[in-house]
C-alpha positions in Angstrom: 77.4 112.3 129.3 81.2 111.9 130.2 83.7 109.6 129.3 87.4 109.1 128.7 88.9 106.7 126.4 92.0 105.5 124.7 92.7 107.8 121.6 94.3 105.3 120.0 91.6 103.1 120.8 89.1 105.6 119.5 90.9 106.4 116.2 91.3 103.0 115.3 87.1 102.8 116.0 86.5 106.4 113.6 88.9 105.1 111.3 86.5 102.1 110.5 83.1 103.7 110.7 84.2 105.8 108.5 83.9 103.8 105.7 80.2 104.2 106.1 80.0 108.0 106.7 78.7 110.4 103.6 81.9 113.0 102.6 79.0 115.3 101.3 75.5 114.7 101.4 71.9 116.6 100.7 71.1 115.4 104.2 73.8 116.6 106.5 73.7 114.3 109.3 74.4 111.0 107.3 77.9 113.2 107.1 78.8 112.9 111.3 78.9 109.8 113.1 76.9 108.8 116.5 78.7 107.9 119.7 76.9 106.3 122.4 78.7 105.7 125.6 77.2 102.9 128.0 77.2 100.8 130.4 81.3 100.1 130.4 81.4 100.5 126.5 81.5 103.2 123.9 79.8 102.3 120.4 80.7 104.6 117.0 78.2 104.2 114.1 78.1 105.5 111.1 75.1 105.4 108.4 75.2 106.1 104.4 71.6 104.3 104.6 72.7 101.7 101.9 75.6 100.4 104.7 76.2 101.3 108.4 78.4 100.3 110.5 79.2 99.8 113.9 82.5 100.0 115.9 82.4 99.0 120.0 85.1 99.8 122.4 84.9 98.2 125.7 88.7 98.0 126.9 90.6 101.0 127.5 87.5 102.9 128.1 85.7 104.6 131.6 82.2 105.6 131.2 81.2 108.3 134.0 77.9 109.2 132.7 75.7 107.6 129.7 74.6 109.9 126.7 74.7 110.0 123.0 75.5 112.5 120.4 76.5 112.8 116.7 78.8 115.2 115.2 81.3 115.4 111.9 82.9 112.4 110.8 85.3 114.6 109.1 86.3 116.8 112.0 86.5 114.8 114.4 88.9 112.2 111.9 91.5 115.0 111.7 91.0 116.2 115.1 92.1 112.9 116.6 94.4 112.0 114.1 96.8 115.0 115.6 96.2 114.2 119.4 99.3 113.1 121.3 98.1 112.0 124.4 97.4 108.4 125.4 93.6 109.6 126.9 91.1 112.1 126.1 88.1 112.8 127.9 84.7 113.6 126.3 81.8 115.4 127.4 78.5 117.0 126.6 78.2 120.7 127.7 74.7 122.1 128.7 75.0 124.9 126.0 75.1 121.9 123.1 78.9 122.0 123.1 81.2 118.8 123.3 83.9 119.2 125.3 86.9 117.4 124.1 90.1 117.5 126.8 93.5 116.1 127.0 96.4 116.9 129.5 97.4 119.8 126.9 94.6 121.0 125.3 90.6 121.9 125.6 88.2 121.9 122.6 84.7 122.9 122.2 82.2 121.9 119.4 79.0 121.8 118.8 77.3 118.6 118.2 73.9 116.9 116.9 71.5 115.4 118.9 71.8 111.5 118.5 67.4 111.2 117.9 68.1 112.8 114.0 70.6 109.9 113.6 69.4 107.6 110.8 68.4 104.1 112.9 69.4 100.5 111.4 66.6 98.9 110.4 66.0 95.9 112.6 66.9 92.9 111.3 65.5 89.0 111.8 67.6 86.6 110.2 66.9 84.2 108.3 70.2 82.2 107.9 73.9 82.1 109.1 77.0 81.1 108.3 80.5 81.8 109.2 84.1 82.4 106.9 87.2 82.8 107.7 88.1 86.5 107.0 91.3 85.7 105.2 88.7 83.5 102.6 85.8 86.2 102.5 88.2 89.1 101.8 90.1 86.8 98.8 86.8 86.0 97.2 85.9 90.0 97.2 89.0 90.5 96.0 89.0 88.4 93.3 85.6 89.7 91.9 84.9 93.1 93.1 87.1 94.5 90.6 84.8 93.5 87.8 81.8 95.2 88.9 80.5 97.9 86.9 80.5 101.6 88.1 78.0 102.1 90.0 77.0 105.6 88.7 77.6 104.0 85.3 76.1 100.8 85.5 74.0 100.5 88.7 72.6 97.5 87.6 76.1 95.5 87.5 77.6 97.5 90.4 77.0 94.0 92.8 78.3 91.0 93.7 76.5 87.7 93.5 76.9 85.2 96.6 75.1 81.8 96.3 75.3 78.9 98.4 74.8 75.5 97.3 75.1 72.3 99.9 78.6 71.8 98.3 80.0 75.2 97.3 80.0 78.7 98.2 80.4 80.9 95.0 80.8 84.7 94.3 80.4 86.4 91.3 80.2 89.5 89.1 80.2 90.7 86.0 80.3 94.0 83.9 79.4 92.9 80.3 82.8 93.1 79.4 84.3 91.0 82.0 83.5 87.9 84.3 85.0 86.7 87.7 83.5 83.6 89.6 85.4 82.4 92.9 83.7 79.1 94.1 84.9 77.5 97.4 83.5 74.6 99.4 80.4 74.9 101.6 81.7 73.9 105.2 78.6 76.0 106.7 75.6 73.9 108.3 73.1 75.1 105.4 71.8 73.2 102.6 68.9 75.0 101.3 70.3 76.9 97.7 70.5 80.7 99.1 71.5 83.5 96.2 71.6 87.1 97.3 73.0 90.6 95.4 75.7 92.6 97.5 76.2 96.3 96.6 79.6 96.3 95.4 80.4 99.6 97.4 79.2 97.2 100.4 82.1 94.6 99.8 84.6 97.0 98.9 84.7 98.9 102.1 84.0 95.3 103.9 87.2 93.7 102.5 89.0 97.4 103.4 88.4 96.6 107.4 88.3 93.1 107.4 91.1 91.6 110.0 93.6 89.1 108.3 93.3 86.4 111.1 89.4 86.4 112.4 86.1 84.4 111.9 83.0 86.0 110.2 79.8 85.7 110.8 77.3 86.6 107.5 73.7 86.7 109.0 70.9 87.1 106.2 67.5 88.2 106.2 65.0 88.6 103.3 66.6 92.3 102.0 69.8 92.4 104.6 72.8 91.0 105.3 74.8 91.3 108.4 78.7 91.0 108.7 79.8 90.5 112.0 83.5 89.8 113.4 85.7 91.1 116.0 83.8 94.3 117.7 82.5 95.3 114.2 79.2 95.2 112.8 78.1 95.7 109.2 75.3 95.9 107.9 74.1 96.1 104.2 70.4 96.4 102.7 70.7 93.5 99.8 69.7 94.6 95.6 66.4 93.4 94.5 66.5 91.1 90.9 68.1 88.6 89.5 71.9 87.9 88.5 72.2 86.5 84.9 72.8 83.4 83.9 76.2 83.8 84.0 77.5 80.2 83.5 76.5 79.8 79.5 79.4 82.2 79.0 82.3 79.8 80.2 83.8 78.0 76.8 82.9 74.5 76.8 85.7 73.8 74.2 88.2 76.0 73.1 90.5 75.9 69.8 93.4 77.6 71.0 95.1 77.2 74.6 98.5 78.7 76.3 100.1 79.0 79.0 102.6 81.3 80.4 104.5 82.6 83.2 102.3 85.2 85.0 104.5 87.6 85.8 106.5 87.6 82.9 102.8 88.4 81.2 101.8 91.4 83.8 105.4 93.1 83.1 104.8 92.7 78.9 101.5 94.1 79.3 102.6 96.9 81.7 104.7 97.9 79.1 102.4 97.7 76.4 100.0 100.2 78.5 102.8 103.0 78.4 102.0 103.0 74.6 97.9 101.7 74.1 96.7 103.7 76.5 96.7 106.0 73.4 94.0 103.6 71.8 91.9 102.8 75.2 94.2 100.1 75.9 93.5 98.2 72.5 96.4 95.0 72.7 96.6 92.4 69.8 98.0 89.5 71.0 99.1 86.2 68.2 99.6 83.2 69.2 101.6 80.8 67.4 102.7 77.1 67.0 106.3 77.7 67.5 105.8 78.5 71.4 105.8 82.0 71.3 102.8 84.7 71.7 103.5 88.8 70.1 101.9 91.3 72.1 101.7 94.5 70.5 99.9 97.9 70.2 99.3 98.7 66.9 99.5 102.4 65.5 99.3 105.3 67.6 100.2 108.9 67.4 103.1 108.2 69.8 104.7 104.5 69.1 104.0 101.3 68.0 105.5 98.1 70.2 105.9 94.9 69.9 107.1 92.4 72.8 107.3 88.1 72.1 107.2 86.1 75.4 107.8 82.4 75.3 104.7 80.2 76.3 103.6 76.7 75.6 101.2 77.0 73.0 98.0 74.4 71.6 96.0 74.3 69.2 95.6 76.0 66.1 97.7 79.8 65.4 95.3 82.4 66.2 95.1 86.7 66.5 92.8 88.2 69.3 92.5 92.0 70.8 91.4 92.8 74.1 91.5 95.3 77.0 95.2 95.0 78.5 94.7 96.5 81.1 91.5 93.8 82.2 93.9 91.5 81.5 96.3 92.9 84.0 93.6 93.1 86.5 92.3 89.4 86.4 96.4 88.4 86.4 96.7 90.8 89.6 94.5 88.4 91.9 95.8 84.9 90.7 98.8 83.9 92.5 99.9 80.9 90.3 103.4 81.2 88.9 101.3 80.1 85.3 98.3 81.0 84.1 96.2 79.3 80.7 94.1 81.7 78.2 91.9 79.0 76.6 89.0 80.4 73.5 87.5 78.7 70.4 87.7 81.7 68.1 89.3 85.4 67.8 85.6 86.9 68.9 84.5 84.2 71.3 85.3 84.5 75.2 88.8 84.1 76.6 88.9 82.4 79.9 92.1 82.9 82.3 93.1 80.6 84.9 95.7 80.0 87.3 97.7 76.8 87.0 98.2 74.8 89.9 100.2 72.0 90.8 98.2 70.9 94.1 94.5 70.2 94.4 93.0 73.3 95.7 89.4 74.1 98.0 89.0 77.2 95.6 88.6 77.5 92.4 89.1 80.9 90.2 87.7 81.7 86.5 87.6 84.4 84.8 86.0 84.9 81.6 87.2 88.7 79.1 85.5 89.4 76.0 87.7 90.0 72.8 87.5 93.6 71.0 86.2 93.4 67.5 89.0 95.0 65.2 
């Protein structure tokens, strides 16, 4: 096998696999990633055996000779990362080296036969539909950050995605939190799909994802395939059943305000500084003469105390709760104002953007109040 390619070309291609690759791993060879030079293209793949994913390069690329070999993702990250030169050419040795040259330089590794390279599971789909990636990676963003750890909470550590013949909606939850991102269904399918997404499967999608590019989601009964630009990803999908996550939105609420976001994210920063003394425990009171008091309560350091201005309804009311899950939810709305609507001081609080213009999304998210 013999070929020369682009490095920057090639970098850009490790770069991305390597959101796939194993840093340490009982089974050494989900650690390296596979190259396979073909006919006129070079394809990178990498395999944690929950995700894998594949990189093609067929510009800026000569193949001399076809052949296939795997060897450390993290060597072979660093090594290119401090190559100069615009080529490098690539080449298997008889005596199981890989020979690595550029105008200046000559290096010799050893490498791993591509046959103990984990395959991808063939896959036969069973639906398709396509996003824009701007739309998928804002409705990962705006939920992945409410999954539960996954070495924590395996069992939470997903995203739900259903499909209805009007909406498209992803969700997730953590117990203590809730996010649900709906937009509309422009896709050809009708039938009512829902599927589980491994949280560590959308995090490193949205991580890769190009700003201005379609995406094609291809489903079959236990995968899902992602596939845009010269990438492929591909996911095994969680077996079971989301909850019934809908009863928890308030159907009526007692209290509701609304405030300038940012005005909100810099009290609470603030308030962090001191209740991250008391796992981030924030009162907040809210009352009828249009202001809301933030504070921390006691602590072995401080005690603070912030008022913010905010158009206030409904009845005076006290309420504790995570800060800083409030500043994560206020993080991926981009309305100037958001509204905290809830019926009592232990009931859920839901937090929405407020906008001015009729939108094809719609953001909730729902935070449980700490009993104090």
């Amino acid at each position: 096998m013999n070929f020369e390619i682009d490095t920057k070309a090639l970098k850009e291609g490790i770069d991305v696999v390597n959101h796939a690759s194993v840093g340490a791993s009982m089974t050494p060879i989900l650690e390296n990633i596979m190259i396979n030079a073909g006919y006129k293209k070079v394809v990178l793949t990498a395999n944690n055996l929950e995700m894998a994913i594949e990189y093609m390069i067929s510009d800026w690329v000569d193949v001399k000779s076809e052949g296939s070999f795997t060897v450390s993702s993290r060597f072979i990250s660093s090594f290119i990362t401090l190559v100069s030169e615009e080529k490098i050419n690539i080449s298997l040795l008889p005596n199981s080296s890989l020979s690595l040259i550029t105008p200046a330089s000559d290096t010799k590794i050893k490498w791993i036969e591509a046959s103990k390279f984990p395959l991808i599971p063939s896959f036969k789909q069973d639906y398709s539909f396509t996003m824009t990636a701007l739309e998928l990676k804002k409705a990962i963003d705006k939920t992945i950050f409410s999954t539960a750890e996954g070495n924590i909470r395996p069992t939470l550590a997903w995203i739900y995605l259903s499909i209805t013949e009007e909406e498209i909606i992803f969700a997730s939850t953590d117990s203590f939190r809730l996010s649900e991102y709906k937009t509309k269904n422009k896709s050809n399918i009708t039938k009512p799909i829902s599927i589980i997404i491994p949280s560590k499967t959308a995090l490193e999608l949205s991580r890769i994802l190009p700003e201005n590019w379609g995406v094609e989601l291809l489903i079959s009964e236990n995968q899902i395939l992602f596939v845009f630009w010269n990438i492929k990803l591909f996911s095994r999908l969680l077996n079971g059943h989301f909850p019934d996550y809908r009863t928890f939105f308030p159907k009526s609420y007692s209290t509701k305000w609304v405030i300038q976001r940012h005005d909100l994210i810099q009290a609470l920063k603030r308030i962090n500084l001191i209740s991250k003394e008391n796992n981030f425990n924030t009162r907040m009171a809210f009352n009828s003469d249009f202001w809301i008091e933030l504070s921390t309560g006691d602590t072995e350091i401080w005690a603070w105390k912030i008022s913010l201005p905010a158009s206030v309804e409904g009845e005076n009311s006290i309420i504790w709760l995570n800060s800083t899950y409030l500043i994560e939810a206020l993080n991926v709305i981009k309305d100037d104002y958001v509204s905290l609507d809830f019926e009592t001081s232990l009931s859920p609080i839901m937090l929405r953007g407020i906008t001015e213009k009729e939108s094809e999304f719609e953001y909730k998210h729902i935070i449980m109040p700490l009993k104090i």
